[in-house]
C-alpha positions as CSV (number, residue, x, y, z in Angstrom):
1,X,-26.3,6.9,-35.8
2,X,-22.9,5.6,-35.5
3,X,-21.9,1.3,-34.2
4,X,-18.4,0.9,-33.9
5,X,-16.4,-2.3,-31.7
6,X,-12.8,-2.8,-30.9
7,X,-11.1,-4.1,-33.8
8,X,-13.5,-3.4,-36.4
9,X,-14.3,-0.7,-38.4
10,X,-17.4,2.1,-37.9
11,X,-20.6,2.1,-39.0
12,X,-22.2,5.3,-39.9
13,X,-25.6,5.6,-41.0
14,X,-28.0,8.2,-42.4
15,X,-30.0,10.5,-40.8
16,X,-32.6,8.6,-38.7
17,X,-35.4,10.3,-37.6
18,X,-37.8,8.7,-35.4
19,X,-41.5,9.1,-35.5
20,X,-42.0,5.5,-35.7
21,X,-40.3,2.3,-35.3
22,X,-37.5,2.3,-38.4
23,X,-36.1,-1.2,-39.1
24,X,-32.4,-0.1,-40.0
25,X,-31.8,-3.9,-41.5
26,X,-28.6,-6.1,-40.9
27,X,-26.0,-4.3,-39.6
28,X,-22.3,-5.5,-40.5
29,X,-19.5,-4.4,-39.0
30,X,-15.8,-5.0,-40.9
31,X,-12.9,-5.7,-39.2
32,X,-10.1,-3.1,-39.4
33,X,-6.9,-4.6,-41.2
34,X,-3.9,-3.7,-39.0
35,X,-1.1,-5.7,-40.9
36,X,2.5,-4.5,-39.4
37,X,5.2,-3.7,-42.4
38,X,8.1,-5.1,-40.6
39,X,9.0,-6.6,-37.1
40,X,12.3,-6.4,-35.4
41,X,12.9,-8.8,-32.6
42,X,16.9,-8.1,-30.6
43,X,18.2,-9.8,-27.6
44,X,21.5,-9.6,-25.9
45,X,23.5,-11.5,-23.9
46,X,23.6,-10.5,-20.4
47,X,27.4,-8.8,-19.7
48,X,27.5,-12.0,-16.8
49,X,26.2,-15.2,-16.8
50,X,26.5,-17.8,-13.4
51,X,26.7,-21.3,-14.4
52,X,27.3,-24.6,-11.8
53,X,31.1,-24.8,-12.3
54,X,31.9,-21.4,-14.2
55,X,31.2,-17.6,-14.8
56,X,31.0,-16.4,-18.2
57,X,31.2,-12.8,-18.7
58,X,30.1,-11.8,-22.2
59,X,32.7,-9.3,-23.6
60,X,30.8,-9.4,-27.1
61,X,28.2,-6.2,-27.3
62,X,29.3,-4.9,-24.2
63,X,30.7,-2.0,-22.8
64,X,33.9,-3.8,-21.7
65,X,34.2,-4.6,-25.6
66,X,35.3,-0.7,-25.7
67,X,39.1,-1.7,-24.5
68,X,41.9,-1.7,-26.1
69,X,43.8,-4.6,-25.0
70,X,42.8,-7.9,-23.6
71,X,45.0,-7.2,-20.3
72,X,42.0,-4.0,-19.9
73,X,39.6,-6.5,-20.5
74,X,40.6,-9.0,-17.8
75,X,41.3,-6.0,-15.5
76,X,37.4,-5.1,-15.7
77,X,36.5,-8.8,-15.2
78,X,34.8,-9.8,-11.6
79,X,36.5,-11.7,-9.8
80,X,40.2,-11.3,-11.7
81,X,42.9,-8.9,-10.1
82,X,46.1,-8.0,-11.8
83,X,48.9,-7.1,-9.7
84,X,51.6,-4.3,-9.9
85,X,53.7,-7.2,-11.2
86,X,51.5,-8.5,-14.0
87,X,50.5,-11.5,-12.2
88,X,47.0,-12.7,-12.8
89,X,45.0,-13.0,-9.7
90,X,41.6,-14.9,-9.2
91,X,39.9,-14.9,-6.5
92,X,42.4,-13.9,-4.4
93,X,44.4,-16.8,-5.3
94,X,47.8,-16.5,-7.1
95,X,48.7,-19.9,-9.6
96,X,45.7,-18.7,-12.3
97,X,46.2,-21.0,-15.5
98,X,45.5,-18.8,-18.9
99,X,43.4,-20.9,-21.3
100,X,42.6,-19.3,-25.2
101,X,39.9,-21.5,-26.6
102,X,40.5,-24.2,-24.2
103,X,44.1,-24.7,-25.0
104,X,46.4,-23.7,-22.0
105,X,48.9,-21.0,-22.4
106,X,52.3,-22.1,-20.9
107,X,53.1,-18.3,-19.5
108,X,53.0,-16.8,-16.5
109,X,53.3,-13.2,-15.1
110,X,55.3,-10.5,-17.5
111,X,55.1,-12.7,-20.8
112,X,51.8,-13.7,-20.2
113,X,51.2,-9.7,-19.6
114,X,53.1,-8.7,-23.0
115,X,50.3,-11.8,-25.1
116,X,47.3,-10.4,-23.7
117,X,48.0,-6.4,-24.4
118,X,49.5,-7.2,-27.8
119,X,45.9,-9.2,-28.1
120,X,42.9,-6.8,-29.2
121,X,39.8,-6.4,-27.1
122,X,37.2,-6.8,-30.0
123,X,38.9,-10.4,-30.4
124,X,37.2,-11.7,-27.3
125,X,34.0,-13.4,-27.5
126,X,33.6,-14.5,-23.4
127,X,35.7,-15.0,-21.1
128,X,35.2,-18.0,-18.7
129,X,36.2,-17.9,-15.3
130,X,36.3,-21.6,-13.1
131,X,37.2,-21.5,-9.8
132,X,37.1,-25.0,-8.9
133,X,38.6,-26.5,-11.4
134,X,38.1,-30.0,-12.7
135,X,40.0,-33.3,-13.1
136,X,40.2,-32.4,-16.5
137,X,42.4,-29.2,-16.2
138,X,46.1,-30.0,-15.0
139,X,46.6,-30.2,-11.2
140,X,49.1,-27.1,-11.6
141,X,48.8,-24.0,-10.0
142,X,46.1,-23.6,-7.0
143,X,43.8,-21.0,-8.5
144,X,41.1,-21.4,-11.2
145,X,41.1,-21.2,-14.9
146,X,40.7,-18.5,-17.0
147,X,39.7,-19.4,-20.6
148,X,39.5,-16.8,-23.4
149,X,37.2,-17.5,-26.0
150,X,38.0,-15.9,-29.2
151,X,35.3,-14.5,-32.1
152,X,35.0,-17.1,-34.7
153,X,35.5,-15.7,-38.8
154,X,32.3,-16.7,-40.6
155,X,33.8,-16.1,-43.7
156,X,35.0,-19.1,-45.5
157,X,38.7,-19.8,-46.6
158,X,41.9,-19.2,-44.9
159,X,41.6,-15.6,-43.7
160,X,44.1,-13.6,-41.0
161,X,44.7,-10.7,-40.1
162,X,48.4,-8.5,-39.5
163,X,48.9,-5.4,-36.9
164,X,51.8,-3.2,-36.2
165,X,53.0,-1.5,-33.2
C-alpha cells in the first residue's frame, strides 16, 4: 500500500494481505524538504519612462547603449531630430537648450555637434527630455530641454579618465 500528499513525502508499506480487518496503526506522513541553493531576482529599467513634465529614456542596459557617440544616442531618441546642419530638434521645434547633469551647455548647432560625438555613449545614464519647460529653466530658446545625465564612478577618490582621437 502506498499514502502519499502534495508536499510530503510517500509512504510505503508492507505487503498487506487481507483476510480480515488489519489495523495498519498511525500513519505519518513527512514533509519533503525542497530548500532552493540560490535565488536570483533582475529587473531593468524600461528603455522609456513618461513622467508629468518629462520623458526619460533609459540609455543604461539598453540597446541604444551600443553607440558610439552621444550625437547616435540622441539621434535614436523619441522625440529629438538632428538636422543636416547639426541642429538639435525637439519636437519639431528649433531653440533646444542642451543640459549635462542639469547644468546648461552654452552651445548651439556645430560646437554643440563636435561635444556630444567626442562624448562616449556608455557615459550616458538617461537622458531627460522636457517639453514644457519650467520657470526654472531660462526663458531662452522656444523648445524644450534636453538634460544628459551622466553614469556616476562608485569608486572613491579623484578618478578620470583620458581618450585620443
Amino acid at each position: 500500500m502506498s499514502i502519499g500528499g502534495m508536499g510530503f513525502e510517500s509512504y510505503l508499506s508492507k505487503k498487506i494481505t487481507l483476510n480480515s480487518n488489519v489495523d495498519l496503526g498511525k500513519i505519518k506522513l513527512f514533509p519533503k524538504s525542497n530548500s532552493l541553493k540560490e535565488v536570483a531576482i533582475t529587473a531593468s529599467k524600461p528603455l522609456v519612462q513618461q513622467f508629468y513634465d518629462k520623458t526619460v529614456v533609459n540609455v543604461a542596459g539598453n540597446i541604444t547603449a551600443t553607440e558610439k557617440t552621444a550625437l547616435d544616442v540622441m539621434k535614436k531618441s523619441f522625440g529629438i531630430s538632428i538636422g543636416k546642419d547639426d541642429n538639435i530638434a525637439m519636437a519639431g521645434r528649433q531653440g533646444v537648450l542642451v543640459m549635462i547633469d542639469r547644468k546648461l551647455i552654452p552651445m548651439t548647432g556645430q560646437d554643440l555637434a563636435t561635444l556630444l560625438r567626442k562624448m562616449s555613449a556608455d557615459q550616458i545614464d538617461k537622458i531627460e527630455l522636457i517639453t514644457n519647460r519650467s520657470a526654472k529653466f531660462d526663458a531662452q530658446g522656444n523648445a524644450g530641454v534636453i538634460d544628459l545625465r551622466l553614469k556616476k564612478d562608485a569608486r572613491p577618490g579623484t578618478n578620470g579618465s583620458v581618450t585620443g582621437s
